[in-house]
C-alpha positions as CSV (number, residue, x, y, z in Angstrom):
1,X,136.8,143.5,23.0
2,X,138.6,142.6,26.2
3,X,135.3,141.7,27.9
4,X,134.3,139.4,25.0
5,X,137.5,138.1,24.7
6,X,137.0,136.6,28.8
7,X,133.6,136.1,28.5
8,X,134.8,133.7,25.5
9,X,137.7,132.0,27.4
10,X,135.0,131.8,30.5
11,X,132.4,129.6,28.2
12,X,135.3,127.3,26.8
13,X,136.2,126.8,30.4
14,X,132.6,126.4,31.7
15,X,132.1,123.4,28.6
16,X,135.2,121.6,29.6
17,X,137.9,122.4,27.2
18,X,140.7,124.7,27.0
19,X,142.3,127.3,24.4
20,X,143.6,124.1,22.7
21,X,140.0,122.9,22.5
22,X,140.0,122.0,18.3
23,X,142.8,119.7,18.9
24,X,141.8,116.3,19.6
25,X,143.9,113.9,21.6
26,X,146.5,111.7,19.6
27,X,145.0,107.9,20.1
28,X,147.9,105.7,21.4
29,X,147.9,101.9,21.8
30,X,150.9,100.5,23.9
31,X,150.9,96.5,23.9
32,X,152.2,95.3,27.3
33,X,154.5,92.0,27.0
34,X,152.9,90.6,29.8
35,X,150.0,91.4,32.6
36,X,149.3,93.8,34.8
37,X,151.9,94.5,37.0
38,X,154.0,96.2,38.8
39,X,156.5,95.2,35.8
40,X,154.6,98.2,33.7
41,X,153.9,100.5,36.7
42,X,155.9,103.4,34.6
43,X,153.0,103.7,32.4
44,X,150.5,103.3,34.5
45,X,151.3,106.1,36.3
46,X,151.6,108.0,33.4
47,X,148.4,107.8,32.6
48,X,146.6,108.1,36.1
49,X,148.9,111.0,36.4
50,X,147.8,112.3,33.4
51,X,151.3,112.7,32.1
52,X,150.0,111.3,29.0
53,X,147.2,113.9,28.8
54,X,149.5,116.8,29.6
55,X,151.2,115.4,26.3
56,X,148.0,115.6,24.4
57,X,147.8,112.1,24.1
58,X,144.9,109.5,24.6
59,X,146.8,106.5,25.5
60,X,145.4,102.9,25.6
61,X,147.3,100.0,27.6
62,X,146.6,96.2,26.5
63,X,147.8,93.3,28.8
64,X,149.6,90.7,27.5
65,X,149.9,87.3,28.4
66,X,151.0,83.5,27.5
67,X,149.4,83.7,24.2
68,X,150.5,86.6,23.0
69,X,153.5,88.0,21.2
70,X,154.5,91.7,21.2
71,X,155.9,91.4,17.9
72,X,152.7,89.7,16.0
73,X,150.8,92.7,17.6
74,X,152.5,94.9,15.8
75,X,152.6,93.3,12.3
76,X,149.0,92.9,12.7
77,X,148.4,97.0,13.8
78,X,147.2,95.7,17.2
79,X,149.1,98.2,19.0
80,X,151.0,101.3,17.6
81,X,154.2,100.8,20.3
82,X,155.1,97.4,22.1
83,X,157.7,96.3,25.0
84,X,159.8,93.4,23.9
85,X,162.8,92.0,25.1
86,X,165.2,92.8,22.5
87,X,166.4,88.7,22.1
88,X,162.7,88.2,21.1
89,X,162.7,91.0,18.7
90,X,166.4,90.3,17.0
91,X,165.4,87.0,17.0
92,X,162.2,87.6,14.8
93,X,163.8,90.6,13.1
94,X,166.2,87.9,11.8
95,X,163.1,86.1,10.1
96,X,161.5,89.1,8.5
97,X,159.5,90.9,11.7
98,X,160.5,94.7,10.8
99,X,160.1,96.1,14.5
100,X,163.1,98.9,15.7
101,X,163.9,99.3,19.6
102,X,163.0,103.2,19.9
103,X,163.5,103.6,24.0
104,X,165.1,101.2,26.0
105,X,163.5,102.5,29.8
106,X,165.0,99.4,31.6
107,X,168.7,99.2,31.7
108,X,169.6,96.2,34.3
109,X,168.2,92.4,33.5
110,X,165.7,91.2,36.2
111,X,166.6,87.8,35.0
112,X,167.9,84.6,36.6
113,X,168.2,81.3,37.6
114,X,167.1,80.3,40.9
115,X,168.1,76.2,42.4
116,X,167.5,74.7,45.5
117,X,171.2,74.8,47.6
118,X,169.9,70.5,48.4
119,X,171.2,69.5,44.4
120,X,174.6,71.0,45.4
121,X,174.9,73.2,42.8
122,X,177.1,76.4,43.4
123,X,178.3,77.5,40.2
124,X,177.3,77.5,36.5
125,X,179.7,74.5,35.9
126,X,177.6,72.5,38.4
127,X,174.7,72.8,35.8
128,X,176.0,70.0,33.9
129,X,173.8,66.6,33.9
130,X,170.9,68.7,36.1
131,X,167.2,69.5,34.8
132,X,166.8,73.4,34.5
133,X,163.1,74.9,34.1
134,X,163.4,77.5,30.5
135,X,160.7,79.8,30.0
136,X,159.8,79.9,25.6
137,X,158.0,81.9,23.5
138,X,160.7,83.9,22.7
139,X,162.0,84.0,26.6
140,X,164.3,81.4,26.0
141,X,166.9,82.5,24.2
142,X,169.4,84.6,27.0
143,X,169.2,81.2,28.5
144,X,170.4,79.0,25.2
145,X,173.1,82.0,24.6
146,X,174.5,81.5,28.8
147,X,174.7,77.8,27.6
148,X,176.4,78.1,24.7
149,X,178.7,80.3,26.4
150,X,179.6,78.0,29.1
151,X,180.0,75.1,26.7
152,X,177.3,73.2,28.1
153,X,174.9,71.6,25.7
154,X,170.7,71.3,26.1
155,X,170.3,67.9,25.7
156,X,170.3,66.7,28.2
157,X,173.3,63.8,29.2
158,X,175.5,64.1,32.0
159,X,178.1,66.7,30.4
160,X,174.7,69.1,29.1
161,X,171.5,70.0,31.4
162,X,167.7,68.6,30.6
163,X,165.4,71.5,29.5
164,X,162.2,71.5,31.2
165,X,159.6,73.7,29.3
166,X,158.5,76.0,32.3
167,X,155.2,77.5,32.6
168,X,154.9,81.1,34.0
169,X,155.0,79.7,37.4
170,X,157.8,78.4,39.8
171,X,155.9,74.5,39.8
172,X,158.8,72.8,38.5
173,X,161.4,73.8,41.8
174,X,158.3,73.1,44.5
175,X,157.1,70.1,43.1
176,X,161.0,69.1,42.8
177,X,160.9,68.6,38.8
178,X,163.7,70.7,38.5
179,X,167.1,71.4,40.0
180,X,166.7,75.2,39.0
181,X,164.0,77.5,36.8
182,X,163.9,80.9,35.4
183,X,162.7,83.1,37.8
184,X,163.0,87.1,37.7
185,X,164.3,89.1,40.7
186,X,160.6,90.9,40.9
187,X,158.2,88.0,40.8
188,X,159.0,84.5,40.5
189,X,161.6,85.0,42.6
190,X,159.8,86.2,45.6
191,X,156.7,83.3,44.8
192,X,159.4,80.6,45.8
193,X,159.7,82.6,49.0
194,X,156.1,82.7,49.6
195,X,155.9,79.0,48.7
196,X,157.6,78.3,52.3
197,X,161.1,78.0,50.6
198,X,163.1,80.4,52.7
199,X,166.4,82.3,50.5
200,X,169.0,80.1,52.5
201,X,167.5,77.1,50.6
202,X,168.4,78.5,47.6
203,X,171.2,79.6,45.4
204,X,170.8,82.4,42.4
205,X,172.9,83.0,39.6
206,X,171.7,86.7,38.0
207,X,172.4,87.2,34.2
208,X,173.7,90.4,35.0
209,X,176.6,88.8,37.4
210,X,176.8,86.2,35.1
211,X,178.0,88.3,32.1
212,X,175.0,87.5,29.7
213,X,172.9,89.8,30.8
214,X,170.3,91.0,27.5
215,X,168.3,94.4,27.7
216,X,164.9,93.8,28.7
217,X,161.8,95.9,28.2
218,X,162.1,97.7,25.7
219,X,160.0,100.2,23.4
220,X,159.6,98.7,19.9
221,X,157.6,99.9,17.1
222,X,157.3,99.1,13.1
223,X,160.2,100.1,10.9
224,X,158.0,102.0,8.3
225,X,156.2,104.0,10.3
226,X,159.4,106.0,11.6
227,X,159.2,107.6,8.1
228,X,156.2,109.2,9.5
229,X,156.9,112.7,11.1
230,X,153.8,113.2,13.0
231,X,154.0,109.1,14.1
232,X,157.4,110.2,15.5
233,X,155.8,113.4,16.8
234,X,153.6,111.3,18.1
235,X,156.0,108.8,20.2
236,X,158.0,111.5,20.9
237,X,155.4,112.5,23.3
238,X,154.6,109.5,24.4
239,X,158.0,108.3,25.5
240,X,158.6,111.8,27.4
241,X,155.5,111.3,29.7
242,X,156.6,107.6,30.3
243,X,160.0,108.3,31.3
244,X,158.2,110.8,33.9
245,X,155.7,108.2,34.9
246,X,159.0,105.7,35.4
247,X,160.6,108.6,37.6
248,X,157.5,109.0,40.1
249,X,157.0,105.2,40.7
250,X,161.1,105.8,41.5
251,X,160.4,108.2,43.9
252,X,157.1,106.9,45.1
253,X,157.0,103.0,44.6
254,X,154.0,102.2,47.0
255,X,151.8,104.5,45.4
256,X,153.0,103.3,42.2
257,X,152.0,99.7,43.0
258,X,148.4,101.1,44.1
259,X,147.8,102.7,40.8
260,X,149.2,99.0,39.1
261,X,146.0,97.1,41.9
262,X,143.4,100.0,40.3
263,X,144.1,99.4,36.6
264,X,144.4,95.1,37.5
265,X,141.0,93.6,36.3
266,X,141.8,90.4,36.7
267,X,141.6,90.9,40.8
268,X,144.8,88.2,40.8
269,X,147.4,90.4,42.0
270,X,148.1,91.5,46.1
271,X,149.3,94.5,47.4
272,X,152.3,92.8,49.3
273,X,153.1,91.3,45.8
274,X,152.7,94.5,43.9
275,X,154.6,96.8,46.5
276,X,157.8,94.8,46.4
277,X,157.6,94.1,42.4
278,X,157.4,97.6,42.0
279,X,160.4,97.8,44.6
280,X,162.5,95.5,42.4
281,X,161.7,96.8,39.2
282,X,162.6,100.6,39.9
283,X,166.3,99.1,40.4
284,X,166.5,98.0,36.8
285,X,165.4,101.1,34.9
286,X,167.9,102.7,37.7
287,X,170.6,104.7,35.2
288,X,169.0,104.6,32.0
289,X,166.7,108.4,31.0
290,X,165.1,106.3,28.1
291,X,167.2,106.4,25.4
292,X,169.0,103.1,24.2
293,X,172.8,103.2,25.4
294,X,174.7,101.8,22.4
295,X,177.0,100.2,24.6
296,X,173.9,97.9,25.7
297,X,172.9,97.3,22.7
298,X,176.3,96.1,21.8
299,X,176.3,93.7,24.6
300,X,173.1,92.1,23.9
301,X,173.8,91.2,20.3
302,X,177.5,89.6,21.2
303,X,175.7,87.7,24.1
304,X,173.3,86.7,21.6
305,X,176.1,85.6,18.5
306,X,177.7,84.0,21.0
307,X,176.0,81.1,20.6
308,X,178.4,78.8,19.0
309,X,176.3,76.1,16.1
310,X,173.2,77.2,17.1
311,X,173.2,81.0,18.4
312,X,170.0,83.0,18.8
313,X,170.9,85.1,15.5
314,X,173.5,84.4,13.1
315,X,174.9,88.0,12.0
316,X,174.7,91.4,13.4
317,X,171.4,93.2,13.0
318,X,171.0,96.4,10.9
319,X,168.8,99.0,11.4
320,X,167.2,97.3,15.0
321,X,167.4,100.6,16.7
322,X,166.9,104.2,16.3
323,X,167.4,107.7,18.5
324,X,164.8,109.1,16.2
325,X,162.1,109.3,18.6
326,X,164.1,110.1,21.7
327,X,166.0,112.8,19.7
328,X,162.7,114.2,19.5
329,X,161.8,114.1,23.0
330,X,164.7,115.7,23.7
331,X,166.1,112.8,25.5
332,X,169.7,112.4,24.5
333,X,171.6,109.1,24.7
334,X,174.6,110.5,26.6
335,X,175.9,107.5,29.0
């Protein structure tokens, strides 16, 4: 019997598969909120590390881009787990979009406003009668929440600022259109610098120093299906090998960035790029093990409320997050 028994285990090996051969790989489809980058490297090294696989899971990554929303991807079963920012998804939660935040792997905003030090502006005040570049679909409301904090309306005049609709691009500053745009601190940022602007030319103000900082990529996924124990099962899995794909770009960001250039079709991005987004963006998920701190959470939606006549929602959310899925993982929210 024992000689059967390994010549058995020896042909299951021989064809490729292991003792856990009947079990198929759990099919995954993560929706990214915006290209390739080193924004995402987290998961990509998840899967070229085949933490993902070690998970049994089969795990498919979509780009995003300008013309697509996280959230409609969802409610239209594109993808079976998103990353949002969660003022875009309270925002359309508010109207009837019934996505939860289920990880939150980023705890520090990347955002901020970057102006050239010539318009003479040095503090938020200073906004007041200038022309700031806003990023939209969705993108736009930690900046309208800042400015109904400050008191400053978006109307332009010379007691509110001018909104300039900004493309994903830093044209407005370079081309002198605007006195400041949104930039974030691990890619727009750094294109101004390569644009020949040098940082002593220019003057930042970082959500997070600022006070209205909102969480940023997060892990959203449709309200119903959490009544689902092998869904949850499912995510549960997933979320534990991204959090370990997030810690190995932490400990090795250059290699990280590689893995972002091999899985970049497009050809568009550079390793000198890539190396220091990845850089930057290990900073923000810095502190956080995956699980949404309540505290956080709590932040965003008074930042959000706060926004006097018009704020981004009107009343506080219910049911927007759960620990369901990193309960399961093991991952416990204890900050």
């Amino acid at each position: 019997m024992k000689k059967v028994l390994i010549t058995a285990l020896a042909a299951a090996a021989g064809m490729g598969f292991g003792l856990s051969s009947g079990l198929a790989a759990d099919a995954v489809t993560l929706q990214l909120k915006w290209v390739t980058q080193g924004q995402f490297a987290g998961y990509y090294v998840a899967k070229d590390k085949g933490f993902y696989e070690e998970e049994g899971l089969d795990v498919t990554i979509k780009p995003g881009g300008p013309d697509i929303n996280p959230q409609q991807v969802l409610t239209g079963d594109g993808a079976d787990i998103a990353i949002d920012w969660m003022p875009s998804a309270l925002a359309a939660r508010e109207k009837g979009v019934p996505t939860v935040n289920v990880a939150q792997p980023f705890k520090k905003s990347g955002m901020m406003l970057t102006c050239l030090k010539e318009t003479g502006i040095t503090k938020p005040e200073d906004f007041r009668g200038k022309t700031l570049g806003v990023w939209f679909f969705g993108n736009e409301y930690p900046f309208l929440s800042w400015m109904a904090t400050l008191g400053i309306p978006t109307e332009g005049g010379p007691d509110g600022v001018t909104v300039v609709k900004q493309g994903f691009n830093v044209d407005p500053l370079l081309q002198k259109q605007a006195d400041c745009i949104s930039t974030m601190t691990y890619n727009e940022y750094w294109q101004v610098i390569d644009a020949g602007i040098p940082a002593e030319d220019l003057v930042v103000f970082k959500y997070e120093d600022q006070g209205v900082a909102t969480l940023e990529d997060g892990l959203y996924v449709l309200e119903d299906r959490l009544q689902d124990e092998a869904f949850v099962d499912v995510m549960a899995r997933f979320v534990k090998a991204s959090m370990k794909g997030w810690e190995y770009a932490r400990e090795n960001p250059d290699e990280a960035a590689e893995i972002v250039l091999e899985n970049d079709d497009t050809g568009a991005q550079t390793e000198k790029h890539q190396k220091r987004m990845v850089s930057e963006i290990i900073k923000l998920t810095e502190g956080s093990n995956g699980a949404l701190d309540e505290a956080d959470y709590e932040r965003t939606v008074e930042v959000l409320l706060g926004g006097g006549s018009d704020p981004v929602i009107t009343k506080v959310p219910e049911g927007a997050w759960s620990h369901v899925i990193t309960d399961k993982a093991g991952i416990k929210n204890d900050m």
